[in-house]
N, C-alpha and C positions, 0 to 999 in steps of 0.2 A: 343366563347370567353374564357371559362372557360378552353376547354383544351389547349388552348394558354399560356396562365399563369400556366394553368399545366408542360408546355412543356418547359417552361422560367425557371420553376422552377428545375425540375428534372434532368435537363441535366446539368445543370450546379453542383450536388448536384452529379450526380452520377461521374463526370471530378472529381471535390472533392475528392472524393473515391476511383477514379483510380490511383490519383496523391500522395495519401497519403500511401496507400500501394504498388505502385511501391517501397517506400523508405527500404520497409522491407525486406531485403536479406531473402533466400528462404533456407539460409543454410548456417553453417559454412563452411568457403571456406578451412580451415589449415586443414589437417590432424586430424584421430581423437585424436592421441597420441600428438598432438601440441597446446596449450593452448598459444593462443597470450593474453595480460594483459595489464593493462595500461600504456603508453608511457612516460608519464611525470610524474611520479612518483621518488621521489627523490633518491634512494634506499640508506636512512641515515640510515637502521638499518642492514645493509651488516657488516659482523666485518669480515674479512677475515684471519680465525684462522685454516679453515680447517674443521670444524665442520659445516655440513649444518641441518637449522632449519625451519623450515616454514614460521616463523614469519620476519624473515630476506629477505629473496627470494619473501616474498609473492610483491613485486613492482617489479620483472624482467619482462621483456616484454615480456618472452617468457619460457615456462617449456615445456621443450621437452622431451618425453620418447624413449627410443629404444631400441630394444631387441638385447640381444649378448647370442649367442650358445658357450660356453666355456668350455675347458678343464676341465672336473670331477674330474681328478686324485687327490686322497689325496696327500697332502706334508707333508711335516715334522712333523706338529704340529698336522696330523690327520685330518686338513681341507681341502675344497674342495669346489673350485668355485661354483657357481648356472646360470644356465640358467635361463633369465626373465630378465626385463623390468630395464631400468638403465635410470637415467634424467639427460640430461644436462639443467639448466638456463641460460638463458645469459639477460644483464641487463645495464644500463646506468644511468650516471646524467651528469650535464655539464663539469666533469673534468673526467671522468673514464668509461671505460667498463666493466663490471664486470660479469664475468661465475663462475657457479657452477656445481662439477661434481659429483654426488651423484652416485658410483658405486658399486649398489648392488648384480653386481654381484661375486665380487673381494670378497672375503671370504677369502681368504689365506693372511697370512700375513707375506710376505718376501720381504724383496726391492730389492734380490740379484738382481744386474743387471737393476733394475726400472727407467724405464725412463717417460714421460709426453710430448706432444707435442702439439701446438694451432698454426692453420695456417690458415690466413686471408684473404679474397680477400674484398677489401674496398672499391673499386672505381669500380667493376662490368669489370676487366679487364677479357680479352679471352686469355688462353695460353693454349698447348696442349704440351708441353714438357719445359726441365730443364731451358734451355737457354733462351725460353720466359717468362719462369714464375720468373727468377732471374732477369730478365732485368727489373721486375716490382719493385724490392724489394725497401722500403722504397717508392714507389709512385704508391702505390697500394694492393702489396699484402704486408703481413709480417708473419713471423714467430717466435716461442716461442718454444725450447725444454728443458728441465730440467731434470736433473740426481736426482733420487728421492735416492739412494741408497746411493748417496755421498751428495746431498742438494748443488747442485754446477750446472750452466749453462750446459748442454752438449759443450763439445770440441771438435770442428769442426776439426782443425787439429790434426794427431797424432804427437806421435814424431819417426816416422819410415819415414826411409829416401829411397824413390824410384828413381830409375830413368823411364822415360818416353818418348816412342816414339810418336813424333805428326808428320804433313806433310804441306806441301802447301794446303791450304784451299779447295780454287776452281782456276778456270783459270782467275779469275779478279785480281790475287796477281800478275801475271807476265805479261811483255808486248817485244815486241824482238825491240831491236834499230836499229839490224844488222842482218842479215840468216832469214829463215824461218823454222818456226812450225811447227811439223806433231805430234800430239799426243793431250793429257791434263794432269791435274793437277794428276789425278789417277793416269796415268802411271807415276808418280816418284813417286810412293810408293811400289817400287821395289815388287810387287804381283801381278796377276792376268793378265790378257791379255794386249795386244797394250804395246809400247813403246812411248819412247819420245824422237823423233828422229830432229837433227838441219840440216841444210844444210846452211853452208856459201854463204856469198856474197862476192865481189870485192870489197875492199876500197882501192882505190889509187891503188900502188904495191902489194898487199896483199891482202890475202880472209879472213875473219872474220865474226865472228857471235860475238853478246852481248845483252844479254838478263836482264832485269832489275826486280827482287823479292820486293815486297813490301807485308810479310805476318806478318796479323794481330794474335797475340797471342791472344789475347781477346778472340778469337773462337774457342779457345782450351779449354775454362772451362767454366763454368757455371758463376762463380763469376770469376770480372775483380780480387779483391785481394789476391788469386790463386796465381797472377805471383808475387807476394811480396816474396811468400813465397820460391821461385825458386833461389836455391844456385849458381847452374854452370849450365851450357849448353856447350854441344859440336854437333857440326852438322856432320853428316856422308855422304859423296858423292859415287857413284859407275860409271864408265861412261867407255867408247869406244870410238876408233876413227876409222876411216876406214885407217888413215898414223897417221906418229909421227908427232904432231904439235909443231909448232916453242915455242908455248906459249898456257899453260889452266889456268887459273885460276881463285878465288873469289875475289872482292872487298869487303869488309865490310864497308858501310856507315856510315856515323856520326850520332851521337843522335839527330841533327838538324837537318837531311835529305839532308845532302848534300854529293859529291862526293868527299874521299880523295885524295889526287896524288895517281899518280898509279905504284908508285914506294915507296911506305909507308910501309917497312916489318910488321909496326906491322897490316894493316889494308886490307893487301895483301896475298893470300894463293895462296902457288904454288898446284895445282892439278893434279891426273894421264894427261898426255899428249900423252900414250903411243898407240900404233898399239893392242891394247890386254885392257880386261874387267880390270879395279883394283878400288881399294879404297882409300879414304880418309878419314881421322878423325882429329876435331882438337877442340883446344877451342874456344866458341864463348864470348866475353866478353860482358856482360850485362849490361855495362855501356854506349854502340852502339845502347842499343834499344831508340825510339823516346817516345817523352814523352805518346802519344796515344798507345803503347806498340807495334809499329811496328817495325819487325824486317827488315833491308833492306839490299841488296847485290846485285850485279851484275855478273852473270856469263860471263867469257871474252875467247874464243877460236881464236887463231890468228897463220896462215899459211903462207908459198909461195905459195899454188896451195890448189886448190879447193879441199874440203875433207867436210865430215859427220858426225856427232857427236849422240850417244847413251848415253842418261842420263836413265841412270837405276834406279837408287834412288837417292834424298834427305832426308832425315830424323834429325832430328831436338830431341836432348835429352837432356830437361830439368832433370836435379836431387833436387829432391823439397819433401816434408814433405805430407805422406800420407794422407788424411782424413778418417775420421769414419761415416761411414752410420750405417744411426738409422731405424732399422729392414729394413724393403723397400724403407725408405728415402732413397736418396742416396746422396741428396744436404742438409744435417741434420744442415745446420744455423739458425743461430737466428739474426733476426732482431730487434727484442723486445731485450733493453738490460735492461730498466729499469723497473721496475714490482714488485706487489706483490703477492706471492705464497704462500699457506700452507696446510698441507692436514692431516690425521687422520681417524683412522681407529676404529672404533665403530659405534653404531647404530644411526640410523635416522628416520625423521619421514616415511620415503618408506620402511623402513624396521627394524626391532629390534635386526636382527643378525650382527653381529660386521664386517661391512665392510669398503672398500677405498672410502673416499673423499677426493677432492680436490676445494678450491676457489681462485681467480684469482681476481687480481686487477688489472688493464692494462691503463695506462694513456693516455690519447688519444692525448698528445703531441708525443707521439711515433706510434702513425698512423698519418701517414700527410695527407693521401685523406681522411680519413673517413669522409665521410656524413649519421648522423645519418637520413636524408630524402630518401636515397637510402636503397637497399638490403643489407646487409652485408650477406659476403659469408664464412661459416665456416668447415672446418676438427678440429675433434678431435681424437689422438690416443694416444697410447702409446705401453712398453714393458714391461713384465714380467709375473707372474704367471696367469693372466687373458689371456688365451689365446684363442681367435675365428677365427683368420687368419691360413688354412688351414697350415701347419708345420711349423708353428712357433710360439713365444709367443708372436707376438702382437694383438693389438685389433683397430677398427678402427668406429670412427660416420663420416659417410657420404652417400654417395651416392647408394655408392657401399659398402658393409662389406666384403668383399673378398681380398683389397688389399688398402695400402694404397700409392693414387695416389695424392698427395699433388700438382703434377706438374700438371693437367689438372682442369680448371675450369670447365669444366662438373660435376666432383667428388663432388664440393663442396656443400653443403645444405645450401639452401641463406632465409634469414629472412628479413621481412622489421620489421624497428627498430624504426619503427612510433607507434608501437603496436598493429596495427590493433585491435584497441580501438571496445569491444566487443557493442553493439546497447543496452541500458536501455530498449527497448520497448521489447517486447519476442518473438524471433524468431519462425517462422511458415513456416510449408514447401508451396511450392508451390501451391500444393491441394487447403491447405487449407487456401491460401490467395483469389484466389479466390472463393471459397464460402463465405469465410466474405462479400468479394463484392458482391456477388448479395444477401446474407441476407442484409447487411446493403441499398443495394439499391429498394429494395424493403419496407424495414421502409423508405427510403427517400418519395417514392410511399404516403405511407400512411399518413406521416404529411404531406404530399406537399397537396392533398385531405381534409385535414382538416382543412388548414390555407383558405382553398377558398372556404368552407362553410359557 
């Protein structure tokens, strides 16, 4: 009887024991250099002047360190970068994001040419290059660069005027109304192998081919407002006939997508029709693209008697305002436009030698996805005397310290911004959780024996 109520007693004493220390994580899961903090902490004593302090940072959710191997070289004033351990913060309340960049290892103090950049993935999107990762902008990921040398937004456009070769996409732009296709969308980019060869049909009295272009500009750039910036275009044709046809030419369609008469000189281009290779060049007006920035045209080749057609090239030259890639950026926008920034150069509590900081205010009405309950995904880099990217002067927090890859969400270092609220009770490694369980289950042993005496 006795060890029956011994047995009622202990097992249920020692599930106790089991159930209570399962709760105790067996280890910090972050990194050692990453100190997750408490979540809901208001951070009212953030003043964002530029100067980072302890007392201000101590509510960020998160003080990350990380080491950059930089340029030794003296500059001007005799100083010289430091290899060692540099922190970023980053930090929240219900109106604000708030990072700090405490970089000790910037020691030189020159702006020439200084740049700052913060690039965000908010909503945990996947992109692996330019055009998926812009396609996120504003619902999803964002961007922040700033000209530390002039205290001005970096500027995306320059003011140098190029022009620009682009092509037919793929072979989903074109479709034939009339003749048959022998080639694709490559061979009219007058290089490399295969052609694009037409062969007429019979319409009525007559042989003819017509083939209908519907190419999207939008797939020429990364950002659709790219093509805002695009002054003139002129399109350039190259082509063959096997005879002189009666009639070659383009249509240009209307901004509504529809077909003009086909007797409309201003909407109609006469093209080579000759027995021999030649060319065409002409303007295209940009008042014909549709409002989704399609550009649309019909090629028209019309004979007495059955003949061949060799499209050599299309090419398509916008002349439009170059952009400025920021060190390896090369899509160097900002999506962030409202913000605060400030930064300064003196000691801190990480270090006493007079280095670069910087603090960020970022209001989280200019991130539309952000869900402080998910990861946020972040790069940090910039340009200038702090140099750790192998020949050049930028520097990079992320993933990788080699390069900075702002267009692939692998790159990015993702934080939950819950806080991963540290446990009051004292964490114990795995060892020695249990052995508490079987000391403490063995004093269970010994009262449970004494209560039934």
């Amino acid at each position: 009887m006795i060890q029956k109520k011994l047995k009622r007693i202990i097992f249920p004493l020692i599930l106790l024991n089991l159930v209570i220390f399962s709760t105790f994580p067996s280890g910090i899961t972050a990194n050692s250099n990453e100190f997750p903090k408490m979540s809901n902490a208001p951070m009212s004593s953030v003043v964002i002047d530029g100067v980072i302090n302890v007392s201000e940072w101590a509510d960020a959710d998160w003080e990350i360190e990380f080491y950059l191997d930089v340029d030794n070289t003296l500059d001007w004033n005799n100083n010289t970068n430091i290899d060692g351990n540099n922190t970023l913060y980053i930090g929240e309340d219900s109106t604000n994001l708030y990072l700090g960049l405490d970089l000790c290892s910037d020691q030189s103090f020159n702006e020439t040419g200084e740049w700052i950049g913060v690039w965000l993935n908010t909503a945990n999107r996947v992109f692996d290059d330019y055009f998926n990762w812009t396609d996120y902008f504003d619902n999803g990921t964002e961007s922040l660069l700033r000209e530390v040398d002039n205290d001005q937004p970096w500027n995306y456009y320059s003011n140098d005027i190029y022009t620009y070769w682009n092509y037919v996409n793929d072979d989903t732009e074109y479709v034939s109304w009339n003749g048959t296709i022998d080639g694709n969308s490559d061979n009219l980019k007058g290089f490399g192998p295969g052609d694009f060869n037409i062969t007429s049909e019979p319409v009525g009295p007559d042989h003819l081919f017509w083939i209908n272009f519907s190419v999207d500009l939008t797939k020429w750039y990364p950002l659709e407002e790219e093509l805002d910036v695009i002054q003139t275009m002129k399109i350039f044709t190259e082509s063959w006939h096997n005879d002189t046809l009666n009639e070659h030419k383009m249509v240009l369609w209307n901004s509504d997508g529809t077909l003009p008469p086909l007797d409309d000189p201003q909407q109609v281009i006469q093209l080579n029709n000759l027995n021999s290779l030649n060319t065409n060049l002409f303007n295209y007006g940009l008042n014909n693209l549709t409002v989704d920035k399609k550009l649309q045209f019909s090629l028209i080749g019309n004979h007495s008697a059955p003949f061949k057609t060799l499209l050599e090239e299309i090419r398509f030259e916008p002349r439009r305002n170059d952009t400025n890639s920021a060190g390896g950026v090369q899509v160097s926008y900002s999506t962030i436009q409202t913000y605060q920034i400030a930064w300064s150069f003196g000691p801190s509590s990480k270090n006493a030698t007079p280095h670069r900081m910087f603090e960020f205010g970022i209001p989280k009405t200019e991130l539309e996805l952000y869900d402080p309950d998910e990861d946020l995904g972040i790069i940090v880099g910039g340009y200038g005397t702090l140099a750790s990217l192998n020949g050049t002067n930028g520097w990079v927090f992320s993933v990788t310290n080699e390069y900075q890859y702002v267009e692939r969400s692998t790159y990015y270092k993702y934080y939950n911004m819950k806080g991963l609220t540290l446990p009051a009770v004292p964490i114990v490694s795995g060892y020695s959780v249990f052995l508490l369980i079987g000391v403490i289950s063995i004093c269970s042993v010994i009262i449970a024996k004494k209560k039934l005496k």
